[in-house]
C-alpha positions in Angstrom: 117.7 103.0 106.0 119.1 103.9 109.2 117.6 103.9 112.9 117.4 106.4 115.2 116.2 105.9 119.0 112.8 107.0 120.6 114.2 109.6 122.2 115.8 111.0 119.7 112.8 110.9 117.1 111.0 112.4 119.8 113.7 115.5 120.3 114.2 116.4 116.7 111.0 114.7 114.7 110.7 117.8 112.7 114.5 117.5 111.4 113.6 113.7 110.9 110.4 114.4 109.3 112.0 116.6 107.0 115.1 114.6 105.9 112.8 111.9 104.5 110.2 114.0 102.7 113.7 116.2 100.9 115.9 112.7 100.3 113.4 109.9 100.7 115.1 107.9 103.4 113.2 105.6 105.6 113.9 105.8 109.3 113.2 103.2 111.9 112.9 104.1 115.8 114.1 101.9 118.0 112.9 101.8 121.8 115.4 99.8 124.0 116.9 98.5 120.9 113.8 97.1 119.6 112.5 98.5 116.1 109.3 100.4 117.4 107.8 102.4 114.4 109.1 103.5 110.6 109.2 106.9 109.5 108.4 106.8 105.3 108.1 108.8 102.5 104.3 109.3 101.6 103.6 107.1 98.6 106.3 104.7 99.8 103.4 102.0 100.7 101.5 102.9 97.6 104.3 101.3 95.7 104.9 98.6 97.7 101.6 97.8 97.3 101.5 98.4 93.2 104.8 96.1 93.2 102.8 93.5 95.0 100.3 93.2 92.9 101.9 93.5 90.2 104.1 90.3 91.6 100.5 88.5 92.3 99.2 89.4 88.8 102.5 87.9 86.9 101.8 84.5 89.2 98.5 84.5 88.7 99.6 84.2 84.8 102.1 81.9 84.8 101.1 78.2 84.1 102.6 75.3 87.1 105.4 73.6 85.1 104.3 69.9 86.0 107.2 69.5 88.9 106.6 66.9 91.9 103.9 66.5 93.8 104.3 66.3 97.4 102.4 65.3 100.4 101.9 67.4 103.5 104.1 65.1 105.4 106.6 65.4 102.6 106.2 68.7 103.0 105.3 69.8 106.8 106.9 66.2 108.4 104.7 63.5 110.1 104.6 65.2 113.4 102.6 68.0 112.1 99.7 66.0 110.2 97.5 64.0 112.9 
């Protein structure tokens, strides 16, 4: 993945657009050295999304193993449970 500024996306997005529909890159522009907006392959999400639920699916299945049980101030500390 590499970045490219605004500016630059903006000069040349047709270049861009076309280097990651030929090699699949993602590209991130940056705007004063912030990350701004992503540049993807169509389809990209669509298996990001399939990954995820196949991920959720697989939890989903799996049984808990029986390990500790904790409290939220175990788990969060005092100061967050009034």
């Amino acid at each position: 993945m590499r970045t490219v500024t605004a500016t630059t996306a903006n000069r040349s997005f047709s270049r861009l657009a076309h280097e990651v529909s030929s090699n699949g890159e993602t590209i991130i522009v940056v705007l004063q050295g912030k990350p701004l907006v992503q540049i993807a392959p169509v389809g990209q999400e669509n298996q990001k999304n399939a990954a995820w639920e196949e991920l959720m699916t697989h939890l989903r299945s799996v049984k808990p193993t029986g390990g500790p049980k904790w409290t939220k101030e175990e788990i969060y500390g005092e100061a967050l449970c009034l």
